[in-house]
C-alpha positions as CSV (number, residue, x, y, z in Angstrom):
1,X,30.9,-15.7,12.4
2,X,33.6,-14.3,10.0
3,X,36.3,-16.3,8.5
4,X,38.9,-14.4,11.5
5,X,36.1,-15.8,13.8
6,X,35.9,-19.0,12.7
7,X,39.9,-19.7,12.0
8,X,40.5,-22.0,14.7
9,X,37.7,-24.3,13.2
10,X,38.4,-27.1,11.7
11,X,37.8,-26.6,7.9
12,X,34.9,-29.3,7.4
13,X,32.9,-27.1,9.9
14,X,33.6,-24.1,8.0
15,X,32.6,-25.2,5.2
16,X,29.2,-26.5,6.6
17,X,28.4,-22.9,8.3
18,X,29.4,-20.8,5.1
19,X,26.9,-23.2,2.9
20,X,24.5,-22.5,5.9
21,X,24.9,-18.9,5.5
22,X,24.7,-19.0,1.5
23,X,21.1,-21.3,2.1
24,X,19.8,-18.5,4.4
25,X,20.9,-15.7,2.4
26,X,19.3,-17.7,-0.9
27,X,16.0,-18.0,1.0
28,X,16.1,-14.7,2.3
29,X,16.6,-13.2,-1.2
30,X,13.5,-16.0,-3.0
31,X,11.5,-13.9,0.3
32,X,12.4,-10.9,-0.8
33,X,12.0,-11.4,-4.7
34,X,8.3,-12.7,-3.8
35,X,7.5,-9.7,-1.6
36,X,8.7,-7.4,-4.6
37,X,6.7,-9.7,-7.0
38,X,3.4,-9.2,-5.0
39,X,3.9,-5.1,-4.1
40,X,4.3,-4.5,-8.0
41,X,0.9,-6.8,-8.2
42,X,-0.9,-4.9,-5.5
43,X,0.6,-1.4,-7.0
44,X,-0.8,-2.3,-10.4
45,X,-4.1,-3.3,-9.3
46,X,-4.3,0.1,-6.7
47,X,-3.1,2.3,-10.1
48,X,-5.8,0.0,-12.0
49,X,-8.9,1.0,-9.6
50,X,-7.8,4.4,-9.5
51,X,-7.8,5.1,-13.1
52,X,-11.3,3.2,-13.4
53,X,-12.7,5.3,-10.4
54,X,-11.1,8.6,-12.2
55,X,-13.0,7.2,-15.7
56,X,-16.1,7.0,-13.8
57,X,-16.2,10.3,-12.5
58,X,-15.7,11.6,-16.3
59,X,-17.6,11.7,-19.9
60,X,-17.0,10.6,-23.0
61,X,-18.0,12.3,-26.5
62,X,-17.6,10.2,-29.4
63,X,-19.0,9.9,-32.6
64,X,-21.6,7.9,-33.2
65,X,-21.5,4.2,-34.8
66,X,-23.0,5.2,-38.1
67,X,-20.9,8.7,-37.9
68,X,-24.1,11.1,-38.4
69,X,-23.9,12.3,-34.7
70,X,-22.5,12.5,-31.5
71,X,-23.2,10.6,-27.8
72,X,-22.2,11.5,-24.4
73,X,-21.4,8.5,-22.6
74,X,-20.5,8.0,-18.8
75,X,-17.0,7.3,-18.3
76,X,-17.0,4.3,-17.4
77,X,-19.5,3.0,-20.3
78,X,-19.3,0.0,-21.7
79,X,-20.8,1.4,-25.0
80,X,-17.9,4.0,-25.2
81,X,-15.2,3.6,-27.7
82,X,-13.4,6.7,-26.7
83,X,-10.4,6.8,-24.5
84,X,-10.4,10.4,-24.2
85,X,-12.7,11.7,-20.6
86,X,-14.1,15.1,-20.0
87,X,-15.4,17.2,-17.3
88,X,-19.3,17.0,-16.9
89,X,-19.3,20.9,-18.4
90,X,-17.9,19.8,-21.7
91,X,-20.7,16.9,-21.6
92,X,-23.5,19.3,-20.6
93,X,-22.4,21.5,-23.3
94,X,-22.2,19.4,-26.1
95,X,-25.5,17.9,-24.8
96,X,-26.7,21.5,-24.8
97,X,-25.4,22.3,-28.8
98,X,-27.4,23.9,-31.7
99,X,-29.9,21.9,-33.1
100,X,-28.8,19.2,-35.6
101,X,-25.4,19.4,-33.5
102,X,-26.1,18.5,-30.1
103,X,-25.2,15.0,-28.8
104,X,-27.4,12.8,-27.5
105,X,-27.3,10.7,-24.2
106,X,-26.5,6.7,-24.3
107,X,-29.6,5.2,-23.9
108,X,-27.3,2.0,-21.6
109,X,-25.6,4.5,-19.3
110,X,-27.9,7.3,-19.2
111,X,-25.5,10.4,-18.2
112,X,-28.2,12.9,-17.9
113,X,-28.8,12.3,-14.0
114,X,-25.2,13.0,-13.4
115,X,-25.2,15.9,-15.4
116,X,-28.7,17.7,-13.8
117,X,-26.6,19.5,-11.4
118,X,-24.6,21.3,-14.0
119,X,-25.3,24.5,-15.2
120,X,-26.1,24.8,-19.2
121,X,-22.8,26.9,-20.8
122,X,-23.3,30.2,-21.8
123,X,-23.3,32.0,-25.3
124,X,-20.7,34.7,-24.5
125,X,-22.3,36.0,-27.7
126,X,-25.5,36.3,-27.0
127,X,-25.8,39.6,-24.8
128,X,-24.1,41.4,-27.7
């Protein structure tokens, strides 16, 4: 009721259905904070597993721990320091480097049967 509505009430009853009003309206907005509260939760976690899935699907090349060589990790290694995740063809190919350069596979995540479907890269050099 509005306050024209409710003019010919007496004022003690009012009173009583304004603060009834304000209670609903308080507990509708504690509903609506909460509902907010978990759809940022449940949007973080969906952005979380869709970054890990993404870092999965990827590589890492990273020094290794003693800094004489590299190592191609899976993306989602727990051996990789490396934030940084590349396509399986810059994986292969640094797999695939000049001897004394070439990385070498993790020995915990074992890329290598991910990457047996990719084609080696190719010297654009070499048929000169």
């Amino acid at each position: 009721m509005s306050e024209f509505q409710s003019a010919g009430l007496p004022v003690e009853q009012r009173l009583a259905m304004h603060e009834a009003v304000l209670v609903w309206l308080e507990w509708q907005a504690r509903c609506e904070r909460d509902a907010i509260r978990r759809l940022r939760s449940e949007a973080a976690t969906e952005r979380h597993r869709r970054e890990v899935a993404h870092r999965g699907l990827g590589f890492t090349v990273e020094a290794d721990r003693s800094g004489e060589g590299r190592t191609v990790h899976r993306g989602d290694c727990g051996f990789a320091r490396s934030a940084e995740v590349v396509d399986a063809r810059e994986a292969r190919a640094a797999l695939a480097g000049p001897a004394g350069e070439a990385a070498r596979p993790c020995e915990v995540c074992n890329p290598l049967p991910a990457l047996r479907n990719v084609p080696p890269p190719t010297d654009p050099w070499a048929s000169a």
